[in-house]
C-alpha positions in Angstrom: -0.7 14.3 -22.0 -3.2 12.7 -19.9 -6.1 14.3 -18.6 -7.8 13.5 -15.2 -11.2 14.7 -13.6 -11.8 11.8 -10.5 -8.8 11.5 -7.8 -8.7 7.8 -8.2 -7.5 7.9 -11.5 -5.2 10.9 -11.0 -3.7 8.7 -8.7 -3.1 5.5 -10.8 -1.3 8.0 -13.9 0.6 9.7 -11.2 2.1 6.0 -9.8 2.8 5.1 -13.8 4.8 8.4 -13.8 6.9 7.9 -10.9 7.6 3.8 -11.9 11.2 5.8 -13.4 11.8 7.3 -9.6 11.8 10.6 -11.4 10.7 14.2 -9.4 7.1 15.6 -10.1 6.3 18.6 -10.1 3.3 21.0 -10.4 1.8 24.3 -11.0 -1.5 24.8 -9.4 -3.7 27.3 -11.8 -7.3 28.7 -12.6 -6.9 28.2 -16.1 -7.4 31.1 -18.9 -3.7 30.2 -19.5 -1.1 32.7 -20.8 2.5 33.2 -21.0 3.4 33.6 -17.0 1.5 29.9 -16.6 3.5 28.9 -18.9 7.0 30.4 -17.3 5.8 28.3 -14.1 5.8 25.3 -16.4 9.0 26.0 -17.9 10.1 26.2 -14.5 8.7 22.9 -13.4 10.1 20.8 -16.6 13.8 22.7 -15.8 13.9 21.0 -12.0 11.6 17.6 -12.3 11.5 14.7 -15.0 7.5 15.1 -14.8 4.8 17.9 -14.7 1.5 18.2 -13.5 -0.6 21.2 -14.2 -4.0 21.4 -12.4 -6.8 23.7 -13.7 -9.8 24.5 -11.0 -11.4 27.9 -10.3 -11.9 27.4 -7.0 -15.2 28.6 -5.5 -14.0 28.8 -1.9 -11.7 31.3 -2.8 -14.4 34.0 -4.8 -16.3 36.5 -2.2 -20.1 36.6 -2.6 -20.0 40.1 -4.8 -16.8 38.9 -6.7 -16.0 37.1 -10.7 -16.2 33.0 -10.1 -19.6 33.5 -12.9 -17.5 35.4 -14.7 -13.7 34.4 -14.5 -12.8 32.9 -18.1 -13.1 29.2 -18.5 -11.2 27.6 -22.0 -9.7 24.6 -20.8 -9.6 23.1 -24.4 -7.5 26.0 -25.4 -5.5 25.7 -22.3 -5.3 21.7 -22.6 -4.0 22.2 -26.2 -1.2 25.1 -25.1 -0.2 22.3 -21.9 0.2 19.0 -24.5 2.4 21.3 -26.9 4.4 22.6 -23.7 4.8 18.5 -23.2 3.1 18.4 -19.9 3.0 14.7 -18.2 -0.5 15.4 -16.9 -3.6 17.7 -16.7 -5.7 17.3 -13.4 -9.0 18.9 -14.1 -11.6 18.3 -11.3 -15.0 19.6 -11.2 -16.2 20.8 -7.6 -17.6 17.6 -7.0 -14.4 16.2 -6.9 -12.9 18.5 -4.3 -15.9 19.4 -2.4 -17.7 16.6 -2.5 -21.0 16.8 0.0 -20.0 17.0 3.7 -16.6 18.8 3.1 -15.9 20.4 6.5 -12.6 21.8 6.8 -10.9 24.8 6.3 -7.3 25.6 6.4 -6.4 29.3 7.4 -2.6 31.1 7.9 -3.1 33.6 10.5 -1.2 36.5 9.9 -0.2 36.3 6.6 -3.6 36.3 5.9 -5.4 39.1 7.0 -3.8 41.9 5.9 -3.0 43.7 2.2 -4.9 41.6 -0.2 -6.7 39.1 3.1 -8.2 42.7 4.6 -9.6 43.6 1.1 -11.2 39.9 0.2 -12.1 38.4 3.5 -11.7 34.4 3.6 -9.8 34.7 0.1 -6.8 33.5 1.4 -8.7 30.8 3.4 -10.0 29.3 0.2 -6.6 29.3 -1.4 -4.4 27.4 1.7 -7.6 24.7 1.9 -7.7 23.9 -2.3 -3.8 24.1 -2.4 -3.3 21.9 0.8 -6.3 19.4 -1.0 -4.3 19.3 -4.8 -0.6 18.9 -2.9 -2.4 16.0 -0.8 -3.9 14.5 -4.2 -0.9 14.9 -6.4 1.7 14.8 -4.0 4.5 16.7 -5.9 8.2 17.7 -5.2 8.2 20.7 -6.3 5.6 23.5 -6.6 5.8 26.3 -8.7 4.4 29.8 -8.3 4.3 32.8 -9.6 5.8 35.9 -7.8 3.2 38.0 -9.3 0.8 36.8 -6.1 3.4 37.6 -3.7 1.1 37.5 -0.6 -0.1 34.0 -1.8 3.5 32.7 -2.5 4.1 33.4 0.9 1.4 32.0 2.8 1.7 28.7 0.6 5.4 28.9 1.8 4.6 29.2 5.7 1.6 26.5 4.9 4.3 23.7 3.9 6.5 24.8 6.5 3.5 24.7 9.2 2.0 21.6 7.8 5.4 19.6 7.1 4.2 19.0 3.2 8.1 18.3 2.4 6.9 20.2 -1.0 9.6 22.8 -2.3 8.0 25.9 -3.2 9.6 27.7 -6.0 8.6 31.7 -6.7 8.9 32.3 -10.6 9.5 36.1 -12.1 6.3 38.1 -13.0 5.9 38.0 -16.2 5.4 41.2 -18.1 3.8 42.9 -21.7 6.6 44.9 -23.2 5.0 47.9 -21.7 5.6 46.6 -18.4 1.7 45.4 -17.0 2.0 42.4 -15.6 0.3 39.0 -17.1 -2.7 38.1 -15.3 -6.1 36.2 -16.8 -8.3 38.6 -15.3 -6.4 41.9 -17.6 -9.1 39.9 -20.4 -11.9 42.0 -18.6 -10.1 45.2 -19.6 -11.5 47.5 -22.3 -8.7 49.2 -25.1 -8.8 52.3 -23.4 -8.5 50.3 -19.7 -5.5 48.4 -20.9 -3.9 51.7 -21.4 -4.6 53.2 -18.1 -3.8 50.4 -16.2 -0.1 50.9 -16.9 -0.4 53.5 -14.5 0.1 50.7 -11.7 3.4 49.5 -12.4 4.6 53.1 -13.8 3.6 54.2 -9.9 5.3 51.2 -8.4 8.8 51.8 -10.0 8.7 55.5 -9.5 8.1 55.1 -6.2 10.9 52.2 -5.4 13.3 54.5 -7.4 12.1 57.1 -4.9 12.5 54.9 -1.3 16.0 53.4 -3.1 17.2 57.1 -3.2 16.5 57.8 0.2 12.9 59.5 -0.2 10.1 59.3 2.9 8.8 55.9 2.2 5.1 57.5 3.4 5.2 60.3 1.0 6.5 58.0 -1.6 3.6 55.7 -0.9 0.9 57.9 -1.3 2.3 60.0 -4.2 2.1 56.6 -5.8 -1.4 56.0 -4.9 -2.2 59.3 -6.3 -0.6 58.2 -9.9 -2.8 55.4 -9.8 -5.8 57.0 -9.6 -4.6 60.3 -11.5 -3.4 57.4 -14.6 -7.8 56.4 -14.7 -7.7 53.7 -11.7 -11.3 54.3 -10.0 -9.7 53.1 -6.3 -6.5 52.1 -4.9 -7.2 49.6 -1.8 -3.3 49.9 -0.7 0.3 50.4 -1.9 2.2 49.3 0.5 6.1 48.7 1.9 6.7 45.3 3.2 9.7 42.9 4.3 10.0 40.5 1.6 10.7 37.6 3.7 7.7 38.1 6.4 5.5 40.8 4.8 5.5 42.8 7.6 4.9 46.5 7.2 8.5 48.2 7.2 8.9 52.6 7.1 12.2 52.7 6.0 14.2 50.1 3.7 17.2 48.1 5.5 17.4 45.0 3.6 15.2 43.4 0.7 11.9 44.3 0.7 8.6 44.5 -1.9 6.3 47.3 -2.9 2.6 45.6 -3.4 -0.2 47.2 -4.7 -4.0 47.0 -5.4 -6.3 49.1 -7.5 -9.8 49.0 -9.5 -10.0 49.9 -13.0 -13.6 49.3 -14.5 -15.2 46.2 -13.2 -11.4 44.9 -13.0 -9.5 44.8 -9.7 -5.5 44.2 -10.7 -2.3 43.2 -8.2 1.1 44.0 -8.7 4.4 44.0 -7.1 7.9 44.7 -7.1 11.2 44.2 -5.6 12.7 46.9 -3.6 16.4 46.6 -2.5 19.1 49.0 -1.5 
């Protein structure tokens, strides 16, 4: 596996990689890997000949009162799980090398990006479309592969390609869960022993309450009888559960076709996602 940090030689390995005409593909992360990065790259290696991984915590995308001090940081670790895994490349910039001084520009999805998790973390999503629109313009893949998990982000990278004409497929890849059902995430390292347990309260809430809507129960009761689970199960604050079409993510009150229950809560100093699919 070869490791890169300055575009310009990014670029020369990536033009060695393609001599064989082969697809590239990559999965865009922050590091602290774990098993659902690692799906994404299982993913990637099953639909192109060669992978590229990038790790950069993006600053851009980290409010003023959020974790980019904190947010773990052990790329070794993660280079060594990547050149088991038989990724083609690593891209690890610094934030020299993708904001170097007199960066302007700023890429934001309206829409998409103001609501559920974009109304909570103002210019989150902003960050997010401008450093994945700078690492698909460095590495140019075929393929981009995301985990479902950030469901909200999946789909504003999907209507940035689309808006943008990227000609990069966007693949969503399964959340990936513990045994006990909470789902994978770096930042679930913040949680104490006794956090870890409540936090299964989250997706305990989110499948009682699509069993609920599937059955034909008010979705608006539904909703809120899950928040309350969430905070009864040791969650401090629940910024939303919430409904939505699954293709759009516009707000829905009944379900008529395929739709996702999202959710966002505080436990601790540790603010976790989640969502699931809802379907008749």
């Amino acid at each position: 596996m070869q490791i890169f940090r300055d575009v310009d030689a990014l670029r020369r390995g990536l033009a060695s990689l393609r001599d064989d005409g082969g697809h590239v593909a990559m999965v865009p992360t922050m590091g602290a890997l774990h098993a659902g990065h690692m799906a994404l790259v299982t993913e990637a290696q099953r639909r192109a000949a060669r992978v590229v991984v990038s790790i950069f915590v993006n600053p851009t995308q980290f409010g003023p009162n959020e974790d980019l001090s904190a947010y773990p940081r052990r790329e070794a670790d993660d280079a060594a799980m990547l050149r088991e895994a038989g990724v083609d490349i690593l891209w690890a910039p610094g934030v020299e090398a993708m904001y170097p001084d007199g960066f302007a520009t700023s890429i934001r999805v309206s829409g998409l990006s103001e609501e559920l998790d974009g109304a909570h973390r103002p210019g989150h999503f902003d960050g997010v479309a401008t450093v994945v629109a700078k690492l698909f313009g460095q590495v140019r893949p075929d393929i981009a592969c995301f985990g479902e998990k950030d469901y909200q982000q999946l789909a504003i990278i999907r209507r940035l390609v689309a808006d943008l004409d990227l000609g990069v497929e966007i693949v969503g890849v399964p959340t990936v869960r513990d045994p006990d059902g909470l789902a994978l995430s770096s930042r679930n390292a913040y949680l104490s022993p006794d956090e870890r347990e409540q936090a299964l309260a989250l997706p305990r809430a989110l499948n009682e309450a699509a069993r609920a809507i599937v059955a034909g129960a008010d979705v608006a009761l539904a909703l809120a009888e899950a928040a309350d689970a969430i905070r009864v199960g040791g969650f401090e604050s629940v910024d939303y559960v919430e409904l939505r079409d699954a293709a759009n993510l516009k707000r829905i009150d009944s379900l008529d076709g395929p739709a996702r229950l999202l959710a966002a809560a505080r436990i601790g100093r540790t603010r976790l996602i989640d969502n699931i699919a809802v379907n008749l």
